[in-house]
C-alpha positions in Angstrom: 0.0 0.0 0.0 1.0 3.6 -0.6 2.9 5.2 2.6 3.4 1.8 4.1 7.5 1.5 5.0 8.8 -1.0 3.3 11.1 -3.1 5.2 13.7 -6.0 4.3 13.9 -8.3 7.2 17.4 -9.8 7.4 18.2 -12.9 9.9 19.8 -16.4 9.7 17.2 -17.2 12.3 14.1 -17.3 10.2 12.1 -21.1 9.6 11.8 -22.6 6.4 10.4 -25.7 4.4 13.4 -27.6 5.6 13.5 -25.9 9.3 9.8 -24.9 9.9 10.5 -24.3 13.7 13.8 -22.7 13.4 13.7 -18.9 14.2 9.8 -19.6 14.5 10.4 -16.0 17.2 11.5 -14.3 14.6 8.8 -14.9 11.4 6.3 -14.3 14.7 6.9 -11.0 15.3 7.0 -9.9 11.8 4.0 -11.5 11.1 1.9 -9.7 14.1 3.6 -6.6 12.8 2.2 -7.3 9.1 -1.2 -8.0 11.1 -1.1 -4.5 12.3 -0.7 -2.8 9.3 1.7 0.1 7.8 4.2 -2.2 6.6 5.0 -4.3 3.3 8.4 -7.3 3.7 10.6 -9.1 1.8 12.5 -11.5 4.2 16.4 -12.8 3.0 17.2 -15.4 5.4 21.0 -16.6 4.7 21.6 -20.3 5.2 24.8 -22.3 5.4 26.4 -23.8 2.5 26.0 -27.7 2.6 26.9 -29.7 -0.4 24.5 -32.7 0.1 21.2 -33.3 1.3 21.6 -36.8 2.4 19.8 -37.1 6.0 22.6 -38.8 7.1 24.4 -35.9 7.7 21.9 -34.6 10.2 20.8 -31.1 10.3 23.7 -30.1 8.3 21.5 -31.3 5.1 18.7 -28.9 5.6 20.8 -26.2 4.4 20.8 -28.3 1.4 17.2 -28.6 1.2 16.4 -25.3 2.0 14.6 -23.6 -1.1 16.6 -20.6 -2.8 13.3 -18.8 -2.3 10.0 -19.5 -1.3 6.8 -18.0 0.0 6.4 -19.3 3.5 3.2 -18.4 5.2 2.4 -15.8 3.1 5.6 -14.1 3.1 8.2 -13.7 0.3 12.0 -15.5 1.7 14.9 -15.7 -0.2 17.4 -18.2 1.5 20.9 -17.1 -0.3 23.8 -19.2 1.1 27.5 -18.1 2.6 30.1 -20.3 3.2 31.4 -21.5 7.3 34.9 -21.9 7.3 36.2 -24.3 10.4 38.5 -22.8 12.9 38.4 -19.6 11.3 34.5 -19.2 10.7 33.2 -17.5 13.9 35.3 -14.7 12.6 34.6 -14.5 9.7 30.8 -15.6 9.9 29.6 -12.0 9.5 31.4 -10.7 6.2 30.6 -14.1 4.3 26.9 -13.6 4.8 27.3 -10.1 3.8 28.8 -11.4 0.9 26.2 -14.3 0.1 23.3 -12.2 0.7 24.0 -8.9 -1.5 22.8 -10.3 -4.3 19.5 -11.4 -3.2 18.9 -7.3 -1.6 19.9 -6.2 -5.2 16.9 -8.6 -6.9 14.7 -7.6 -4.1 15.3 -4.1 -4.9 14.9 -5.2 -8.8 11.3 -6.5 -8.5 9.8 -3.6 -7.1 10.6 -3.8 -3.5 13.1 -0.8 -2.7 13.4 -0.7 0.8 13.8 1.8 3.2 14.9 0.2 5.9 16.7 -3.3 7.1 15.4 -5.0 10.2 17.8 -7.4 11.1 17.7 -10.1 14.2 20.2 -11.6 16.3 23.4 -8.9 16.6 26.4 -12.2 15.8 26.8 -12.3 13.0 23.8 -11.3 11.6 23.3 -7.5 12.5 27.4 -7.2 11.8 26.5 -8.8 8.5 23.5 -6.4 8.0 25.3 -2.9 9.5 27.6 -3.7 6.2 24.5 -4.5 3.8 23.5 -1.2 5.3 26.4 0.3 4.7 26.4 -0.6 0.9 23.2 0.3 0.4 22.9 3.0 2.4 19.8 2.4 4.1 18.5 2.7 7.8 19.3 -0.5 9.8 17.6 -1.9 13.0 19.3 -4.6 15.1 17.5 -7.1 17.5 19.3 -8.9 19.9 17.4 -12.1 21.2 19.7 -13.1 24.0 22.7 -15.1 23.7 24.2 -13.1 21.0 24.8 -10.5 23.6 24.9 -12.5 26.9 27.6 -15.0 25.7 29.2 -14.1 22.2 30.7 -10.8 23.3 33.3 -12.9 25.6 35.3 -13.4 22.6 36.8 -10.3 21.4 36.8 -9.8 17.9 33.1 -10.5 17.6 32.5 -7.9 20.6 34.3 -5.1 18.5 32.2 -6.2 15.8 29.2 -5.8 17.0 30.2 -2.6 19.0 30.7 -1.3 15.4 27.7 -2.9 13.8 25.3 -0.9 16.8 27.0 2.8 15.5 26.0 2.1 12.0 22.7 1.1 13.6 19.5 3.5 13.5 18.3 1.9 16.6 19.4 -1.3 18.3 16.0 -3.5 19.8 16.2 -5.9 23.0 13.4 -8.3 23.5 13.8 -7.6 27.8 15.3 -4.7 29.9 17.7 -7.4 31.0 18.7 -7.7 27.4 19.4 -3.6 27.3 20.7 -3.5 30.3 23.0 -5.8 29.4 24.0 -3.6 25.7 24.7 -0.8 27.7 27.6 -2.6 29.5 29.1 -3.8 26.1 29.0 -0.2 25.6 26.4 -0.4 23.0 24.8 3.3 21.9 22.7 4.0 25.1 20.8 6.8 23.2 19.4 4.1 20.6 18.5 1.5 23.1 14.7 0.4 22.7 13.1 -2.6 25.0 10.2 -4.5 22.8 9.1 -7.4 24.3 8.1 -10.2 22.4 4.0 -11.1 22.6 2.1 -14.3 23.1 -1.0 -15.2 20.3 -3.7 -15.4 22.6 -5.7 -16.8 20.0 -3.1 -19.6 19.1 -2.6 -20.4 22.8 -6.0 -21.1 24.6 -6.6 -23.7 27.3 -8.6 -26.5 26.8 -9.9 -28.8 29.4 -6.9 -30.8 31.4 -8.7 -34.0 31.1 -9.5 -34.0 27.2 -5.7 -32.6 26.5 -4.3 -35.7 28.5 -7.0 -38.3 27.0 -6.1 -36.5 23.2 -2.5 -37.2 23.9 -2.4 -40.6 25.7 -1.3 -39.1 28.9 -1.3 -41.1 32.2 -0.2 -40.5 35.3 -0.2 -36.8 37.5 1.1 -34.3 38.0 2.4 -34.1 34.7 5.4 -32.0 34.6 6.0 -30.0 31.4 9.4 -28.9 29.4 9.4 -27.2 25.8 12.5 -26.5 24.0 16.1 -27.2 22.4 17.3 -30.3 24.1 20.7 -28.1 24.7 22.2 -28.3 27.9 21.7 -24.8 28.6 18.7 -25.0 28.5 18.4 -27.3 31.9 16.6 -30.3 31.0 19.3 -31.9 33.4 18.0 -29.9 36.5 14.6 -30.7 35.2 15.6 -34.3 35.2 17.3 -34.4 38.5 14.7 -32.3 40.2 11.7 -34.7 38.9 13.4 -37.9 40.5 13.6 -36.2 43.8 9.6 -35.0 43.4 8.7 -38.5 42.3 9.9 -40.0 45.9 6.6 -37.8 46.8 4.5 -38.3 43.7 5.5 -41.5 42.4 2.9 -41.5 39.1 4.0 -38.4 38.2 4.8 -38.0 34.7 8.0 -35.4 32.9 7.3 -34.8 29.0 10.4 -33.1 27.1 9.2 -31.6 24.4 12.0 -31.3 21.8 15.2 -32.3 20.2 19.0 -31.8 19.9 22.3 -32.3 21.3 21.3 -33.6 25.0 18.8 -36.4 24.3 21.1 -39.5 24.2 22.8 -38.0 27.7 19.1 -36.9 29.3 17.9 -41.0 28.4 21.4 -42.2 30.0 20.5 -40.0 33.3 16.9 -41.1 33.6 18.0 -44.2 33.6 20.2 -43.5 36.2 18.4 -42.3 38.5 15.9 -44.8 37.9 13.0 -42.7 36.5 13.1 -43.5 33.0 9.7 -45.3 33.1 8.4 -41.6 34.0 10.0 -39.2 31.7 8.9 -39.2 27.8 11.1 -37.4 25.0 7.7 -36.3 22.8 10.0 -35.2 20.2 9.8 -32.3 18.0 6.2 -30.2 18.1 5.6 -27.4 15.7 4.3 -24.3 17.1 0.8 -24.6 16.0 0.4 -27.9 18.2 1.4 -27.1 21.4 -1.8 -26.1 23.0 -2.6 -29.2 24.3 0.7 -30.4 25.8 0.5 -27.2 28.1 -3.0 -27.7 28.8 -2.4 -31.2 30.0 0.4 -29.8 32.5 0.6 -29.1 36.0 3.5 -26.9 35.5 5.9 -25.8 33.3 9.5 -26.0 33.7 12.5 -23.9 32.3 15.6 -24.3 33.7 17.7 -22.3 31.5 20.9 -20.8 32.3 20.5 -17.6 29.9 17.6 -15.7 28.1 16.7 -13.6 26.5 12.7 -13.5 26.5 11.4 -17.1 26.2 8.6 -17.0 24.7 7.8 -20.6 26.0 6.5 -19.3 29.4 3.6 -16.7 28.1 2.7 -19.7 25.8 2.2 -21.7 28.5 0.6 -19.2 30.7 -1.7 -18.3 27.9 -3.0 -22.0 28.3 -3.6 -21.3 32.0 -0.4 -23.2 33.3 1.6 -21.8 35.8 5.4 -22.0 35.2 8.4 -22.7 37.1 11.8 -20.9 35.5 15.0 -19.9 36.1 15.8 -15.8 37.3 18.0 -15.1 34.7 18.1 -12.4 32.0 14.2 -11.2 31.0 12.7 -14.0 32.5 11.9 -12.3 35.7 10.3 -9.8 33.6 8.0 -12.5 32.5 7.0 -14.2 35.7 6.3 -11.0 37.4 3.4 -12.4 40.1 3.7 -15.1 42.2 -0.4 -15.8 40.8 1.6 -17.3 37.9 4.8 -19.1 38.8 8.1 -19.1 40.5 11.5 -18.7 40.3 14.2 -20.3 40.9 17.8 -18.5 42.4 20.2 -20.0 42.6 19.6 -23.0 40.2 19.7 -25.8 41.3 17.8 -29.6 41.5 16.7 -28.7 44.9 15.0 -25.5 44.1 13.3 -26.3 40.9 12.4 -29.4 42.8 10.8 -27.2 45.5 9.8 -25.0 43.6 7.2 -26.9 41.5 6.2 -28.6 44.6 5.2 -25.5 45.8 3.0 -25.0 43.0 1.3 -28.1 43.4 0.5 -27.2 46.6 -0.9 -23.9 45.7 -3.2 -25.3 43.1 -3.4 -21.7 41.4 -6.3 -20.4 39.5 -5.3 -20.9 35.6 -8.2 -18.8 34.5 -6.2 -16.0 36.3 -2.9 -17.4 34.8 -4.9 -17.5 31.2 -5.7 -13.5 31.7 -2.1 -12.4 32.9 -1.1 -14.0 29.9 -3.2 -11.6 28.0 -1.9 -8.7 28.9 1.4 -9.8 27.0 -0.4 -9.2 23.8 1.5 -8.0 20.5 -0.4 -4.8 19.3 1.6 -2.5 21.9 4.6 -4.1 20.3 4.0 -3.8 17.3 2.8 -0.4 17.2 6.1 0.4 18.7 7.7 -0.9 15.9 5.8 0.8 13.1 6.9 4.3 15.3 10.7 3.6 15.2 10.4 2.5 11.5 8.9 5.3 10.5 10.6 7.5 12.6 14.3 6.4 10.9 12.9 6.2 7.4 11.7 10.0 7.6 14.8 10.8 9.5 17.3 9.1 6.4 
């Protein structure tokens, strides 16, 4: 539409055919800012170069399988590839996606889609790699940092002057949590340029439905059930998780622990089940897009996150938009999420024994999900969003 900013979204964390839950955060917010009008997108989403698609080379083949463009829930992607070099790559990382991706700006820009600003996510080595697309084609650029690429990247040097460098060719640099801001302003990131959008829940998406149909719908026996969601990673926590539901089981012995996801930690989360004897009672569900998530938090007691760094995990207003409380971790934005002890706890210091207690506690206090559902719903997008459209169109009328 006439007067709408036109925006290219740049970010290696963006899903695909081949990865449709991979950066799933990411296409989320632009879509809900799409939703709300006054913007038209063109996403390039850079991918690895893999030479074979062969499954037996993991998740390395996706990058083969990846499309070079496609339209992926409604929105134009083009995935142009970069090369990762070993030993040398981290270093690199940011100038070879630069590199691999300026073609696919220049055909954007060639069928019709000039635009006036680039919105990139995740500052290593994506907003580096964007400040120079910016750079070339001397647009506006805006830089999201989502959480570890500011909490734990920056400890290497080179890729902390980069990014220092990328966020003073940046318009504006976004964090999803004051946490995350915070935590720019002590890698001496441009104070003055420092915006906190938090990241929204889709009430619609995420509603509760009845505990007993949810379990019956997904072959559930056993309670409490005791709920995790998310990269089987180990910093992530599924270990404390682990731990801290064989010392609740000594209390609740049907109790039941569903991890929901995949990745490096699986084979070593099985082995220490089994060690502590609780293997009977803890089922890896696997991978579960987005869209189908509803009813494993509905069926839950609680939800657990015992992650060592965050950002904004969006995991906990999901489930609390379902009307389960949530037991997580105080570290970065998460205590920003779980504001009300009507909702959840935290735990600090992490530990086995805390989350342990603290989900027993929970149990105990039996809280009122309706009232969980409706502090979920104040976490909406359309205050986000709007905030968005403001900055954009602020920096466009600025350049």
């Amino acid at each position: 539409m006439a007067g709408d900013v036109r925006i290219l979204l740049f970010s290696s964390l963006y899903p695909s055919s081949a990865r449709p839950l991979h950066g799933i955060f990411v296409e989320t917010r632009l879509r809900e800012l799409l939703r709300h009008g006054g913007v038209q997108a063109r996403v390039v989403a850079p991918v690895p170069w893999f030479w074979s698609s062969d499954r037996r080379h993991g998740r390395r083949a996706d990058f083969a399988r990846t499309p070079p463009r496609e339209t992926h829930n409604g929105i134009d992607v083009r995935h142009p590839r970069y090369l990762t070099l070993p030993k040398v790559g981290m270093t690199l990382a940011p100038f070879l996606m630069a590199l691999g991706a300026r073609a696919a700006l220049r055909d954007v820009q060639r069928e019709g889609h000039d635009f006036d600003l680039i919105d990139a996510h995740y500052y290593y080595p994506d907003g580096v790699a964007a400040a120079l697309l910016a750079w070339w084609f001397n647009k506006p650029l805006v830089v999201t940092a989502r959480g570890t690429d500011v909490n734990l990247i920056p400890n290497h040097r080179l890729p902390r002057l980069l990014i220092q460098w990328a966020s003073r060719r940046a318009a504006a640099s976004i964090g999803v949590s004051a946490a995350l801001v915070e935590r720019m302003r002590q890698l001496r990131l441009d104070g003055g340029r420092l915006h906190v959008m938090r990241n929204g829940v889709d009430a619609q998406r995420f509603q509760p439905l009845p505990m007993a149909r949810a379990r019956a719908e997904l072959g559930l026996s056993g309670a409490p059930v005791i709920l995790s969601v998310g990269n089987l990673q180990e910093y992530k926590g599924q270990r404390l998780v682990v731990e801290a539901f064989a010392r609740l089981l000594q209390r609740h012995p049907q109790a039941l622990l569903l991890l929901v996801g995949d990745g490096p930690d699986r084979e070593h989360l099985g082995q220490m089940a089994a060690r502590l004897g609780v293997a009977e009672r803890v089922r890896f569900v696997g991978t579960v897009p987005n869209a189908e998530l509803a009813p494993w938090y509905s069926a839950a007691d609680v939800l657990v996150l015992g992650s060592s760094r965050e950002g904004w995990p969006n995991v906990l207003l999901e489930a609390m938009a379902c009307g389960t409380p949530v037991v997580a971790s105080a570290v970065g934005g998460i205590p920003e999420v779980v504001a009300s002890d009507a909702v959840g706890r935290l735990v600090n210091p992490r530990s086995a024994e805390g989350f342990e207690a603290a989900i027993e506690d929970l149990l105990q206090a039996r809280l009122d999900r309706a009232e969980v559902r409706r502090y979920a719903e104040g976490f909406g997008w359309d205050r986000t969003s709007e905030q968005q459209l403001q900055l954009f169109n602020t920096l466009v009328a600025a350049a």
